[in-house]
C-alpha positions in Angstrom: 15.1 30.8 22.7 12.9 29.8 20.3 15.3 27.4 18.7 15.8 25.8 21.7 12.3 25.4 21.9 11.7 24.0 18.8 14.3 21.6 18.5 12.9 20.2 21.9 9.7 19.8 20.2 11.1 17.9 17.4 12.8 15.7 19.9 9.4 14.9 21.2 7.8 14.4 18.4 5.2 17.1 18.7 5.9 18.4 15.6 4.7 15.3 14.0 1.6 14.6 16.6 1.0 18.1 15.1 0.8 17.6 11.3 -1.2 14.5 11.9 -4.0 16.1 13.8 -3.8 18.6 11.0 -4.3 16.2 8.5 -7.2 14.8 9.8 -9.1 17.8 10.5 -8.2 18.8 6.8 -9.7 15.5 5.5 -12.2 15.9 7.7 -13.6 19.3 6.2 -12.9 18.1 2.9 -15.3 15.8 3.2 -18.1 17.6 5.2 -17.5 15.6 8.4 -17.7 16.8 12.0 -15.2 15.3 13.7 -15.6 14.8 17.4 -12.5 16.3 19.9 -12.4 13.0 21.4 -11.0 11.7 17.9 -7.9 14.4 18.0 -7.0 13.8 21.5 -6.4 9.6 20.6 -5.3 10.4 17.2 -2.0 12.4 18.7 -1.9 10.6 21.6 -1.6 7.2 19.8 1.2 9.3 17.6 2.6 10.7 20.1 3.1 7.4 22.0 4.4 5.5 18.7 7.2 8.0 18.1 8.3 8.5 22.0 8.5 4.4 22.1 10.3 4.1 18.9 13.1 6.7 20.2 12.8 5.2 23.7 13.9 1.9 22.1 16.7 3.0 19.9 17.9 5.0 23.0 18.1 1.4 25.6 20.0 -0.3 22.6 22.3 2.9 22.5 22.4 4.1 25.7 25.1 6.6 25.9 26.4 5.3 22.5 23.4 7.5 21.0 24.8 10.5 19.1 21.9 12.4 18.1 19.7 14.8 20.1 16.7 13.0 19.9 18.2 9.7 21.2 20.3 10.8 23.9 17.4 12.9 25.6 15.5 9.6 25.0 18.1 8.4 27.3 18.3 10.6 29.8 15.0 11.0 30.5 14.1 7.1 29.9 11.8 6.3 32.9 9.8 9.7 32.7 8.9 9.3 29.2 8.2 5.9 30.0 5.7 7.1 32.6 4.4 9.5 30.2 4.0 7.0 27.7 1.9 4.7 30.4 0.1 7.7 31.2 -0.5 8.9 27.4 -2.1 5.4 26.5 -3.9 4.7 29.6 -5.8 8.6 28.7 -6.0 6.9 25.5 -7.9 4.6 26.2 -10.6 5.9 28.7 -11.0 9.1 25.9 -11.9 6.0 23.4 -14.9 5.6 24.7 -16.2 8.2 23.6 -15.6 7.3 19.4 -18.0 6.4 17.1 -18.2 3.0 16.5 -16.5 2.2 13.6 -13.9 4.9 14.6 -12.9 2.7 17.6 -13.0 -0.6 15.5 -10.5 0.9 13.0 -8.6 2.3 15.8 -7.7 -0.9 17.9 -7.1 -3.0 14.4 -4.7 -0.7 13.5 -3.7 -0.1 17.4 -3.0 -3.9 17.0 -1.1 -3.8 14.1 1.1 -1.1 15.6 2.0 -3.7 18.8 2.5 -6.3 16.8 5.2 -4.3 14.5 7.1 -3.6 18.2 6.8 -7.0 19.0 8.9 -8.0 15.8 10.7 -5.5 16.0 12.0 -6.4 19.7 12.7 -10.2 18.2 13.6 -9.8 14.6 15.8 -6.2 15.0 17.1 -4.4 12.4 15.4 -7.6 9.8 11.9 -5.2 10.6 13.4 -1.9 10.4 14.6 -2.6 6.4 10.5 -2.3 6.2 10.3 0.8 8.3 9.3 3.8 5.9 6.8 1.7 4.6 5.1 -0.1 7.4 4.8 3.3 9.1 3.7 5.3 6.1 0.8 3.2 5.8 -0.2 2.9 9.4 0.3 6.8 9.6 -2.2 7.7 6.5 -4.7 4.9 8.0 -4.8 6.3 11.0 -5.1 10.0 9.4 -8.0 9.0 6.9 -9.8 6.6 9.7 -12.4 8.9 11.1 -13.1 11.1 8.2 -13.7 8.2 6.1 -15.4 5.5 8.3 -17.9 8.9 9.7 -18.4 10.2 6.5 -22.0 9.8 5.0 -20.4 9.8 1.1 -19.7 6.0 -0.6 -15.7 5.8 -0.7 -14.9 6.9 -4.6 -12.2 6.3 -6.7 -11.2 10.4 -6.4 -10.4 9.3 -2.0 -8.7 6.0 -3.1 -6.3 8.4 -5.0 -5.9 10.7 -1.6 -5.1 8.0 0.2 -2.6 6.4 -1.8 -0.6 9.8 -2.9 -1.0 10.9 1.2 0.8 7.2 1.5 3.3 8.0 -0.5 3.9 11.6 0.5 4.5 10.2 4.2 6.8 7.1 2.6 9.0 9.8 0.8 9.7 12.4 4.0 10.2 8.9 5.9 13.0 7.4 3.2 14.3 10.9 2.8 15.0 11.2 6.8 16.8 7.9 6.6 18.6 9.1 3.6 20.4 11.6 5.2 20.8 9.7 8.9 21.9 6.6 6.7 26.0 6.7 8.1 24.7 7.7 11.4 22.1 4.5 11.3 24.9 2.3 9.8 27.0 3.2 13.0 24.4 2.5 15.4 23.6 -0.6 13.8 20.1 0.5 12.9 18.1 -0.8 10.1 16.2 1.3 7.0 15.2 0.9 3.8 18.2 3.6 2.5 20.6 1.1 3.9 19.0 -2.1 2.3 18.7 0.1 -1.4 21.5 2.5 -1.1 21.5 5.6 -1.7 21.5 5.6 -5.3 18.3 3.4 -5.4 16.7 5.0 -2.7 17.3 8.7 -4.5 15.1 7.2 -7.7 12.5 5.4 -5.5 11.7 9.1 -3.7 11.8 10.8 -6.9 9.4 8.0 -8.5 7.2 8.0 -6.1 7.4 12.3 -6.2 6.7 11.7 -9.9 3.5 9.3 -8.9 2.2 11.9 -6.8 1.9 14.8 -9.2 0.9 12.3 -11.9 -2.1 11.2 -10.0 -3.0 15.0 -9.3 -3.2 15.3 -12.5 -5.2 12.9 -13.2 -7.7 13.8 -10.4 -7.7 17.4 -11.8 -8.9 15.9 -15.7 -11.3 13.7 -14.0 -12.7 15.4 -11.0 -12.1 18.9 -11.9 -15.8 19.6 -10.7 -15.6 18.4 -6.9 -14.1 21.2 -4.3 -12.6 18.9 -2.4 -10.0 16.9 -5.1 -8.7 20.5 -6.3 -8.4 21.8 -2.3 -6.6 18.2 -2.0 -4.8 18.1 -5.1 -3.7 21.8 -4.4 -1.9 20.3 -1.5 -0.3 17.4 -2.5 1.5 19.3 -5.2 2.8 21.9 -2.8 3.9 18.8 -0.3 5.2 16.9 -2.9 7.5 20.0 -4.2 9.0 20.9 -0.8 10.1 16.9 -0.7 11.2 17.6 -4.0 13.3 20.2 -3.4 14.6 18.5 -0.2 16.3 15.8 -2.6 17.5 17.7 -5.1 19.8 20.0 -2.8 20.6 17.5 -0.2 23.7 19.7 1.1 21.4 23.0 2.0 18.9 20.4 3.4 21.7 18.2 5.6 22.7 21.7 6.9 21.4 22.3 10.7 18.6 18.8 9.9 16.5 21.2 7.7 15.9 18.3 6.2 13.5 17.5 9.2 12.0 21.3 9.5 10.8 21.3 6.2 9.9 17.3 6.1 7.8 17.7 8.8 6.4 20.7 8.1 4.3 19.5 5.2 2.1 18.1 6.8 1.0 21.2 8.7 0.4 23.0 5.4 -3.0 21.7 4.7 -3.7 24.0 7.6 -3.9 27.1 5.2 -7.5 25.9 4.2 -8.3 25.3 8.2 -7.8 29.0 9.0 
């Protein structure tokens, strides 16, 4: 029962809406900011309605081609979710009114950014999706660190540049890892990825590079900034995340077994919620 559950939440994406709203409240006590409910409910709505409109894509190219879960519930359930997704960004936008300024401005550039990746997407194909982990690394962590940055009353410091950029990475890695193991099943649908651009073989190094960066700069952070709370609480995290994607590479058959892959590459992002309890 709950299996069933759960693998109908991973099909929806909730899973990920999930982590993301985590992640920002995380950031958002790490740096001493109140952050208003109004800012979760467009966060994981606008996540929410990214990830449902990326499946319900690959699902109208596939149609009953689609050999994954995800995809052929996508398909099956097509016009609902597109009503949902209607419904989801219309609520999005009437709850927007109620952001802090700056919080809204941030929103709708990277709101922007977001509809003008689909629109390429729709005319240039699988040419955008060689880009994908990347582009959507960096417009998730954005959107994560908008509103406890742009509300926080602190001067951005080299110490947050460093979050940022490891948190980027970290979200790059579980993306290219994902891709990794769905490469054949990508190749067959004719879908594009970074993995299928690098290979595996190059892909492998660039995720354990990038692994490598991340611990590297926690390091760092703990020699320089050993004295701020919030870099070691960080720091802390990033090593665990970075571990578990770790781990996830170096035994790729456990991992490929029953997409545990996905469990744990998701699940990382819900782990900063040890310091929310």
């Amino acid at each position: 029962m709950l299996s069933t559950m759960y693998t109908y939440v991973r099909a929806l994406s909730l899973d990920v809406v999930l982590g993301a709203v985590v992640c920002c409240a995380f950031l958002g006590r790490l740096l001493q900011v109140h952050i208003p409910g109004a800012v979760y409910w467009c966060l994981a709505l606008a996540v929410w309605v990214v990830y449902t409109l990326d499946h319900l894509w690959d699902a109208y190219r596939l149609q009953e081609r689609a050999r994954s879960f995800r995809h052929r519930y996508h398909y099956r359930h097509f016009n609902i979710l597109m009503v949902l997704v209607a419904v989801g960004i219309l609520a999005g936008i009437l709850i927007s009114r109620q952001l802090p300024e700056m919080v809204l401005t941030w929103g709708s550039i990277i709101s922007a950014l977001v509809c003008g990746y689909f629109i390429m997407m729709m005319f240039l194909g699988t040419a955008v999706k060689y880009f994908k982990e990347i582009i959507v690394s960096l417009v998730y962590a954005t959107g994560v660190f908008t509103a406890p940055i742009t509300m926080s009353p602190y001067p951005i410091e080299g110490w947050l540049v460093l979050m940022f950029l490891q948190f980027t990475l970290l979200a790059m890695v579980n993306l290219l890892e994902f891709s990794y193991f769905e490469m054949e099943q990508d190749q067959q649908h004719k879908f594009g990825s970074a993995v299928i651009s690098w290979g595996k073989k190059q892909t492998r190094m660039v995720v354990v590079i990038a692994i490598i960066l991340v611990v590297s700069l926690s390091a760092i952070s703990f020699m320089i900034w050993p004295h701020i709370p919030a870099v070691v609480e960080a720091q802390l995290i990033f090593l665990v995340m970075a571990l578990m994607l770790g781990l996830i590479i170096l035994l790729p058959d456990f991992f490929m077994d029953r997409e545990r892959f996905r469990v744990l590459g998701d699940g990382i992002f819900l782990i900063p919620a040890i310091f929310l309890l």
